[in-house]
C-alpha positions in Angstrom: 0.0 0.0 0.0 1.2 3.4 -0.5 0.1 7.0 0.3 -2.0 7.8 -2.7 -4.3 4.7 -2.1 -5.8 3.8 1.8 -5.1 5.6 4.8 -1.2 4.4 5.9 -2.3 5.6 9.5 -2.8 3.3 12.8 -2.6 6.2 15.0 -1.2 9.9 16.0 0.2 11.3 18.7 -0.2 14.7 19.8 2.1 14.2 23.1 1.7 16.3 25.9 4.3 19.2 27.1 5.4 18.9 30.8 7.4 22.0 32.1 10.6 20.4 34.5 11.3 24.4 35.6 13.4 27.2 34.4 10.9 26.9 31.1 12.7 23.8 30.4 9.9 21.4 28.3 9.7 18.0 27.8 7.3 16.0 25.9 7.1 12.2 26.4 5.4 10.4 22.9 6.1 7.4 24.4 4.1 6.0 26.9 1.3 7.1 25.9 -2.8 6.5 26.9 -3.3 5.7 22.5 0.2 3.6 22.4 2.5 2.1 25.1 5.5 1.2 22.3 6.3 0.8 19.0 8.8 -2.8 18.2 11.1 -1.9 21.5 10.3 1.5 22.1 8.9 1.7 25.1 9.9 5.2 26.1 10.5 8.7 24.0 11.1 11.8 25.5 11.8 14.8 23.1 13.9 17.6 25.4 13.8 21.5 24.4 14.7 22.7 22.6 15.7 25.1 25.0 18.2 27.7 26.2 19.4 27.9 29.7 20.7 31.2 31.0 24.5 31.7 32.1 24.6 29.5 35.1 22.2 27.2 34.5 22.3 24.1 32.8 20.4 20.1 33.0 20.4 18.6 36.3 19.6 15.0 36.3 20.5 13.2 39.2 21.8 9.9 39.5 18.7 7.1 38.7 19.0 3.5 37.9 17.5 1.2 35.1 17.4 -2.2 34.6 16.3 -4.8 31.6 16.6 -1.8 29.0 18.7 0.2 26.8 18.5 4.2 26.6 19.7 5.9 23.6 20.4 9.5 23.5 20.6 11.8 20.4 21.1 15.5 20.4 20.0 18.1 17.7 21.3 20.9 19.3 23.8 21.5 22.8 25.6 18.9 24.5 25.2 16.5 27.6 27.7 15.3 29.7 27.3 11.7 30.9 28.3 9.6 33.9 27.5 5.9 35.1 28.3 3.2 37.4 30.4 1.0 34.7 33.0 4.5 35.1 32.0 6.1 32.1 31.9 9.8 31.9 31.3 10.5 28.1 29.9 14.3 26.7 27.5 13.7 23.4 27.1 16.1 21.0 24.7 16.5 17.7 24.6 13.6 15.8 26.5 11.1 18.0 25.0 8.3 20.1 25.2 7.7 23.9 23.6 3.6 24.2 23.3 2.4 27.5 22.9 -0.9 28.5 21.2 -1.3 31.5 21.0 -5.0 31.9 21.1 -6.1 35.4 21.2 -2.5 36.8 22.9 0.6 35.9 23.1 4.2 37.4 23.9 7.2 35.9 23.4 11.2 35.6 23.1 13.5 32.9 24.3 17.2 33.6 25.2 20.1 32.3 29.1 20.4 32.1 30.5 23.5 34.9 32.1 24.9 31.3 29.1 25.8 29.5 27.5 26.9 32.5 29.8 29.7 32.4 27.6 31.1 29.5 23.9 30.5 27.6 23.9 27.1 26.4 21.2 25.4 24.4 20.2 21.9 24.1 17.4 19.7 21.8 17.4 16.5 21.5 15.5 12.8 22.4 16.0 9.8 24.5 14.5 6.9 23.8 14.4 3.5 26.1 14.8 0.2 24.2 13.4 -2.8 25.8 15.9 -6.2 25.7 15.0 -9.1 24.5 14.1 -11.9 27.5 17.0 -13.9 27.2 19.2 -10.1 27.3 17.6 -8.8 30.2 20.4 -9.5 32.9 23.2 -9.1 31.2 26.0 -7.5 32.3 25.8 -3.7 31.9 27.9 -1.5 29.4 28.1 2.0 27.4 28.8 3.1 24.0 29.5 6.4 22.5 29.4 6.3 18.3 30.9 9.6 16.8 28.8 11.1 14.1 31.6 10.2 11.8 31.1 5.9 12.0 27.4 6.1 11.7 26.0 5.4 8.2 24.5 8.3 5.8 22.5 8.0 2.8 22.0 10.9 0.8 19.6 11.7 -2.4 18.0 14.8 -4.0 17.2 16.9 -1.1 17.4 13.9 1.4 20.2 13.1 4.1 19.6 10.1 6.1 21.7 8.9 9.2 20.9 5.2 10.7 21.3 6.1 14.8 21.0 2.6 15.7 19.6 -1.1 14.0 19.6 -1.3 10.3 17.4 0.3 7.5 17.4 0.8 3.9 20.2 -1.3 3.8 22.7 0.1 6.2 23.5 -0.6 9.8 24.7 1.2 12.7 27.9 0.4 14.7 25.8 0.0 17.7 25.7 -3.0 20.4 21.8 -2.9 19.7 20.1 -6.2 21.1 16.8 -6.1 19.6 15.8 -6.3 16.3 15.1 -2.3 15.4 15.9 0.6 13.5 16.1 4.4 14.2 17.2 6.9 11.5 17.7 10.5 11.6 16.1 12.3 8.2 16.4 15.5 7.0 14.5 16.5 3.7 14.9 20.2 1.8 11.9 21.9 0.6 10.2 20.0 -2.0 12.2 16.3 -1.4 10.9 13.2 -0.7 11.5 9.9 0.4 9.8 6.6 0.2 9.5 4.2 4.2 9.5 1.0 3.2 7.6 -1.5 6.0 10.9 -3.6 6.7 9.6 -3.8 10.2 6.4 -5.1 11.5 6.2 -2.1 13.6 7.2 1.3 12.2 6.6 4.8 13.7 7.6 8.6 12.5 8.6 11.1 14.8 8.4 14.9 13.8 11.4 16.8 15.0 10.9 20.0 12.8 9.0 21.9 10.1 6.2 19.9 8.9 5.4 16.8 6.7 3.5 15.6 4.3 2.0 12.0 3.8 -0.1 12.6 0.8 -3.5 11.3 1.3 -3.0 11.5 5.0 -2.3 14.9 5.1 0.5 17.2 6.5 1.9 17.0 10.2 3.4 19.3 12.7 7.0 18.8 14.5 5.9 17.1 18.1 4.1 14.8 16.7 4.1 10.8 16.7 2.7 9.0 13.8 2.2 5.2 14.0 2.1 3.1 10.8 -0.2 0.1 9.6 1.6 -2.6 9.4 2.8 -3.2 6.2 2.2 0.7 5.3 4.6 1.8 2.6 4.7 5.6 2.7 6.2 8.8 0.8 7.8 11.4 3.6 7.7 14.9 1.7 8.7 18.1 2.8 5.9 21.0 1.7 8.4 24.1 3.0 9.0 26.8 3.6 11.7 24.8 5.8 14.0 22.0 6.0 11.7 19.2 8.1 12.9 16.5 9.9 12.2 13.6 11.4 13.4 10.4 13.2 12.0 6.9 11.9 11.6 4.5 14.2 10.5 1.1 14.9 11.4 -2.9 14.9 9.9 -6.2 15.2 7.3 -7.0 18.2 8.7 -8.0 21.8 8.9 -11.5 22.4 6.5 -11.0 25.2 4.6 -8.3 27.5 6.7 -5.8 29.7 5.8 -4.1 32.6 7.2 -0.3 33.6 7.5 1.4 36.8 9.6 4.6 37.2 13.1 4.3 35.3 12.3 0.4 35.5 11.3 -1.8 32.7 11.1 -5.6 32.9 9.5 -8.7 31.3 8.0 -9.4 35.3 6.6 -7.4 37.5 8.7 -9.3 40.7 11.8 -7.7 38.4 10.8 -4.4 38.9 9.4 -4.5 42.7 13.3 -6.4 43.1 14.9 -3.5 41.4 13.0 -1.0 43.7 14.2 -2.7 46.9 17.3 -2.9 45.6 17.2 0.9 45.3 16.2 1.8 48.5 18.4 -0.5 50.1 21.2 1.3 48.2 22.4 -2.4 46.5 22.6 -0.7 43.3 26.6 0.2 42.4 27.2 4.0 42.8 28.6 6.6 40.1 31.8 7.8 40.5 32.0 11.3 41.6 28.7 11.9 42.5 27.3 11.9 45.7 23.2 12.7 45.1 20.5 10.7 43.6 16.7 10.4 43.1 14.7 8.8 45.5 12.2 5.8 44.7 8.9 8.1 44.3 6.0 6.9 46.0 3.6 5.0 43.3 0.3 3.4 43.9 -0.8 0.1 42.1 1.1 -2.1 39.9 3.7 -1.5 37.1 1.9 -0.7 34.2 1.9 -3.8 31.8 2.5 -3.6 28.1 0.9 -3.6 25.6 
């Protein structure tokens, strides 16, 4: 099916924006009420884009995961990044930062005192990536990927970088368990791009400008759109500027997962483990730091998916 025929549409997402202080926004497309993931995406946060004043800068305390992997990718600014396994890594636009939670990590995301010292801006999104069953509890590990080793394919108007997984042919250098795909596009005025369905579960994500599906019509940056399975369709970009947009996606979980918090896990008993383990302060520490985010209070059970 294509774009010019039936509707390519399952479902959009309009996520909401939550304001963390300072004006900084975020906007979480994943979980949502319509659609709790997309192939292993269980979790996407877009952050900013925003400028913090001289002084000011992101503030994320040390938290722990376990049973997933987080992926972060920056537009715009730069984050500096520490964690339990000792690394302290800053990522800039276009590079990766993949964490590999596994049977518990910890780890912060700040600001670095440098930038600090004047305005500094930052845009970007962090996804979480469920693992696969048999990959939950292994050991944990990071990965930085410079912009440089990640694959680009380019066309009329088109410039496509593959972030993590494989599509259209070409495959990240990235120690991605599950069977996925997440692609960074950007399309000039006028260009267009066909999204083939090489996944049974495939998902667009509107960074900027706007885009249009043909038949389906034209979306605004901020917004999720989840594909039929199967759907082939044409990305175009009507103007007046450069859109872009990250694709997104893989094949189905090989069974339900359950979230709570930072924690995601094929059993609930996992996650209620990984909270006592938290409290109890059993999870290893990051070097260097000295605060942390306490286990919020939460009613009820994790919340299962799908």
């Amino acid at each position: 099916m294509d774009n010019t025929d039936i509707s390519a549409l399952d479902i959009v997402i309009v996520p909401p924006t939550h304001d963390l202080g300072d004006g900084f926004k975020v906007r979480r497309a994943l979980p949502s009420r319509e659609r709790r993931m997309v192939g292993p995406f269980v979790f996407l946060d877009q952050m900013g884009p925003h400028v913090f004043e001289p002084g000011r800068g992101l503030d994320v305390r040390p938290h722990p995961h376990v049973c997933l992997a987080t992926v972060t990718y920056l537009f715009d600014g730069e984050i500096l990044h520490r964690d339990s396994v000792g690394s302290v890594q800053p990522i800039r636009p276009g590079e990766v930062n993949w964490m590999t939670a596994g049977k518990g990590i910890v780890h912060s995301e700040r600001t670095d005192s440098v930038l600090r010292q004047g305005a500094s801006n930052l845009f970007g999104l962090q996804c979480w990536v469920a693992l696969p069953s048999r990959h939950e509890e292994t050991d944990p590990a990071f990965a930085h990927i410079e912009a440089g080793e990640l694959p680009v394919i380019e066309g009329e108007g088109v410039s496509a970088r593959v972030v993590a997984g494989s599509y259209w042919g070409k495959r990240a250098p990235v120690p991605a368990l599950s069977s996925m795909f997440y692609v960074d596009v950007r399309l000039a005025p006028g260009a267009r791009v066909g999204m083939p369905p090489e996944y049974a579960e495939q998902a667009l994500y509107i960074v900027a400008g706007r885009l249009d599906l043909g038949r389906d019509g034209v979306f605004e940056a901020g917004q999720l759109v989840v594909l039929k399975p199967g759907a082939h369709v044409v990305l175009a970009a009507p103007g007046p500027g450069e859109t872009r947009v990250m694709l997104l996606g893989g094949e189905p979980l090989d069974g339900p997962r359950y979230l709570s918090w930072n924690f995601v896990a094929s059993s609930e008993e996992r996650i209620e483990q990984a909270k006592r383990d938290w409290q109890a302060g059993a999870f290893p520490q990051v070097p260097g730091e000295t605060e942390f985010i306490p286990l919020p209070e939460q009613k009820g059970k994790p919340v299962r998916y799908p």
